[in-house]
N, C-alpha and C positions, 0 to 999 in steps of 0.2 A: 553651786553651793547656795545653800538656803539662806535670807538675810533673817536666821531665827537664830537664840544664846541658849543652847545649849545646856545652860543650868537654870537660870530665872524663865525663861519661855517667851523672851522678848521679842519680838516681831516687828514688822512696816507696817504702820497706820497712816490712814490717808486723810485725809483737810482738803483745804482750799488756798488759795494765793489769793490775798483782799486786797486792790490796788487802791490807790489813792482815791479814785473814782469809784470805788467800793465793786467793781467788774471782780467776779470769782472765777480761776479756774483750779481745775481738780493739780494736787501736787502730793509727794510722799513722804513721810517723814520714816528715816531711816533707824534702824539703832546703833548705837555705838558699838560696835563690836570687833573686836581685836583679837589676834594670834598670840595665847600663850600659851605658856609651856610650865608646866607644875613638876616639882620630884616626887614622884611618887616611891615611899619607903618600904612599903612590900611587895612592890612589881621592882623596884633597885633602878629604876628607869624616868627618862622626861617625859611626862603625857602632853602631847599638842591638842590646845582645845581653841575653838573658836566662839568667844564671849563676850556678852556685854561688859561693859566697866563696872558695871552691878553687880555682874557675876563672878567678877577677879575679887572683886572687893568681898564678895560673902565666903567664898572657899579661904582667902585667907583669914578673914574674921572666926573661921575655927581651926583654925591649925594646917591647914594643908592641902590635898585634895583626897587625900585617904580617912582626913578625921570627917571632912564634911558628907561624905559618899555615905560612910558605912550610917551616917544619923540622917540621911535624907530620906526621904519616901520615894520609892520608885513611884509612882504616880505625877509624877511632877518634873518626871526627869527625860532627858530625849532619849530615842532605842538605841544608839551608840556609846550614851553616857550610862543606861544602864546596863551593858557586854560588863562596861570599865568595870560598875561597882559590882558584879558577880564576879572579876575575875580577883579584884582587890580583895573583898569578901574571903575569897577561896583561898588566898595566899595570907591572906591574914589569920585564918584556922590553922592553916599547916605549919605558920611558924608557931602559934601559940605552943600546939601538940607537939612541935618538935622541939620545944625550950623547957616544957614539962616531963618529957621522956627522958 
């Protein structure tokens, strides 16, 4: 599994260890990324994602994970995250059409 989030693009950047002695060796800086689980209201289901704390914080910052998908740019998004927002997308037209019929 990739140490990259899924919605921000965050990744392992790499530095140095400076000892006291000012001696460098190469070390990795991780991201914070964590297992959650979103409700999604027009898939009716939990979506499991794997994200930074960045990224929990921006999906809830607009409402959900269905308000923030359909106002993202696919361009920015990873190829798993954008399956989700095409299939949200999809079921988000057919309930519309089906509430106006």
């Amino acid at each position: 599994m990739a140490k990259r989030c899924a919605i921000t693009g965050k990744g392992v950047l790499s530095g140095n260890n400076v000892s006291h002695a000012n001696n460098k060796t190469r070390r990795r800086f991780l991201p914070n990324l964590q297992e959650a689980s979103f409700m999604s209201d027009s898939l009716g289901r939990m979506v499991r994602l794997r994200l930074s704390t960045r990224g929990i914080r921006t999906i809830e910052f607009h409402g959900g994970i269905d308000a923030y998908l359909l106002k993202a740019k696919t361009a920015r998004l990873a190829p798993e995250i954008v399956k989700l927002k095409k299939v949200i997308k999809k079921r988000t037209i057919a309930v519309a059409a089906a509430a106006t019929a």
